[in-house]
C-alpha positions as CSV (number, residue, x, y, z in Angstrom):
1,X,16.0,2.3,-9.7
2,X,12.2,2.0,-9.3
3,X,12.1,2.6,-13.1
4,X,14.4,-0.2,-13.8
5,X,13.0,-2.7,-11.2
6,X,9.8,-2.1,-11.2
7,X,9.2,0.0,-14.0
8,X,7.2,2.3,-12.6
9,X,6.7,5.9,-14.3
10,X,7.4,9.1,-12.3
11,X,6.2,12.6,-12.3
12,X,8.1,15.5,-13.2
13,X,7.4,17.3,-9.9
14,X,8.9,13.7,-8.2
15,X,12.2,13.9,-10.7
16,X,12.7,17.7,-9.6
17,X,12.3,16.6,-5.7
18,X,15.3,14.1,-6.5
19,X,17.3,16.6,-8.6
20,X,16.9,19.3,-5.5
21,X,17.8,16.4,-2.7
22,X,21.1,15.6,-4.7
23,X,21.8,19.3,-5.3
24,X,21.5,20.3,-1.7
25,X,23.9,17.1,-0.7
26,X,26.5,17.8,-3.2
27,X,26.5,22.1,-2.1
28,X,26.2,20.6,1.1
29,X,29.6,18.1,0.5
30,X,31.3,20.5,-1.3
31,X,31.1,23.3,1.4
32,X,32.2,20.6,4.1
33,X,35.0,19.9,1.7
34,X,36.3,23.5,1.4
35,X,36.0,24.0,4.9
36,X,38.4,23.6,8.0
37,X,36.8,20.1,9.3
38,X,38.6,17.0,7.8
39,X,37.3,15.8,4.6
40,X,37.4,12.4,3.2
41,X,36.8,11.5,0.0
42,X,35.4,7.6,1.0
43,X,32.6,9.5,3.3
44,X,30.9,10.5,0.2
45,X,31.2,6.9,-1.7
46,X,29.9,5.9,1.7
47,X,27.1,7.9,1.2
48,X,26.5,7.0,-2.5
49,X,26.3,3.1,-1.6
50,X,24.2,3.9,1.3
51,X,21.9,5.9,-1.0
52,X,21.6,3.3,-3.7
53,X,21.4,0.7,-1.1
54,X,18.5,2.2,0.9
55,X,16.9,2.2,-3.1
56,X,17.4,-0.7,-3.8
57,X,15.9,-1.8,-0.5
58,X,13.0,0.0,-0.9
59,X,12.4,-1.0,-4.2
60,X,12.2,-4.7,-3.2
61,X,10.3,-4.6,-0.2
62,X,8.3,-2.4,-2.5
63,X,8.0,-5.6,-4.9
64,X,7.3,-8.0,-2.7
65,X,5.6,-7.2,0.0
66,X,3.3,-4.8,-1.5
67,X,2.8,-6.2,-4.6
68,X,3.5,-9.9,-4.4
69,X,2.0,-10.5,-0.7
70,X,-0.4,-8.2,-0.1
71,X,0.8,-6.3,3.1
72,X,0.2,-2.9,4.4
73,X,2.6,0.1,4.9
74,X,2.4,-0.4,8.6
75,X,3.3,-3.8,8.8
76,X,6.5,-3.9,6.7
77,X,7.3,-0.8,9.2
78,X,6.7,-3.1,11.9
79,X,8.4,-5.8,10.9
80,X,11.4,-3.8,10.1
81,X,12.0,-2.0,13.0
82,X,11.1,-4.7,15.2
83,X,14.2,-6.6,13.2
84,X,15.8,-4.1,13.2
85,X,15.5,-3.7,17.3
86,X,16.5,-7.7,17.5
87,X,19.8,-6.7,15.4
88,X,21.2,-3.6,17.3
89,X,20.1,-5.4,20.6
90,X,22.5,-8.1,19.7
91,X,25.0,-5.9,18.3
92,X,25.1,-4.1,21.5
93,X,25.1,-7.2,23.7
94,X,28.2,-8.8,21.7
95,X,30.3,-5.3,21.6
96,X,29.5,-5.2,25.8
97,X,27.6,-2.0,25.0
98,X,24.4,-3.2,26.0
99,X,24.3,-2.5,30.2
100,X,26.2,1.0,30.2
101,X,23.3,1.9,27.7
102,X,20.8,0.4,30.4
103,X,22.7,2.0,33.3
104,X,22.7,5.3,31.5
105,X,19.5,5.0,30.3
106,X,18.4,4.1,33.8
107,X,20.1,6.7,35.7
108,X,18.8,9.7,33.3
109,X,15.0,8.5,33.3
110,X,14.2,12.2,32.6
111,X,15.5,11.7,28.6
């Protein structure tokens, strides 16, 4: 994608990285397939769009925040995760998962 979007040019050590990343998920998938745990075919178009999503993401916050405003590496981290944190916060408040996780988290201060 970063070709495409941003047309950048990568290295042939950086191409083999991605070819042995894919090749270790797809042994990985296929011996999770042949085993005895119960395989769904969906999980791995979950995974797909997840993969090209998490590209895709990182190829425009890549874009624009890098190139277009300026920012450093730490901020966008910052940023993100502190969004992020706002998000599952909320999520967990509307599900009514939010105080169990604060009593648990409160009555196993050792983790």
């Amino acid at each position: 994608l970063g070709v495409v979007y941003l047309k950048k040019r990568y290295t042939v050590a950086q191409y083999a990285a991605v070819g042995l990343l894919t090749a270790g998920v797809v042994v990985f998938t296929l011996g999770d397939a042949k085993g005895r745990a119960f395989f769904n075919p969906v999980g791995i178009a979950f995974i797909v769009a997840g993969s090209l999503s998490d590209a895709m993401a990182a190829n425009y916050e890549e874009k624009v925040f890098f190139s277009r405003m300026g920012c450093s590496a730490s901020e966008v981290v910052l940023y993100s995760s502190a969004l992020g944190s706002v998000w599952a916060l909320l999520a967990e408040a509307f599900t009514g998962e939010l105080l169990p996780a604060l009593r648990h988290s409160w009555d196993h201060l050792e983790a």
